[in-house]
C-alpha positions, 0 to 999 in steps of 0.5 A: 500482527493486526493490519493498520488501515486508514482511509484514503483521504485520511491517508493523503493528509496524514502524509501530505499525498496528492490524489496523482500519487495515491492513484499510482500507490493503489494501482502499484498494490492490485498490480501485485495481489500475491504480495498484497492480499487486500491492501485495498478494501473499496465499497463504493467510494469508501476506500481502506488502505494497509499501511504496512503495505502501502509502506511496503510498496513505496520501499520496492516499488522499483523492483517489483516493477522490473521484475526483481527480487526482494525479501517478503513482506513482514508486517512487524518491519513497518509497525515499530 
């Protein structure tokens, strides 16, 4: 499956996001770099966030903050 990414000002409006809440999602993504591999691409202030694993951490945010077991991540489960 191909990676959706958008940027991240696309994605804060799209979702109707504020900038507190997609700092938090960002962080919540590099925090986890084995389940997350390049979730977010940066150059300079151009910044790129996977969809999939954007949505993907929303879903298990709890759990994977505390350490608990979840299934692993399957692209094809958010691009329905």
């Amino acid at each position: 499956m191909i990676p959706t990414r958008r940027r991240r000002q696309q994605v804060m409006q799209e979702f109707g996001f504020c900038e507190n809440f997609m700092n938090s999602i960002v962080k919540g993504l590099q925090m986890h770099p084995e389940r997350y591999p390049n979730a977010v691409i940066r150059s300079g202030r151009l910044s790129f966030i996977d969809l999939e694993m954007m949505f993907d951490w929303i879903k298990y945010r709890n759990a994977l903050d505390v350490g608990a077991s979840v299934p692993p991540f399957r692209r094809e489960e958010y691009q329905r």
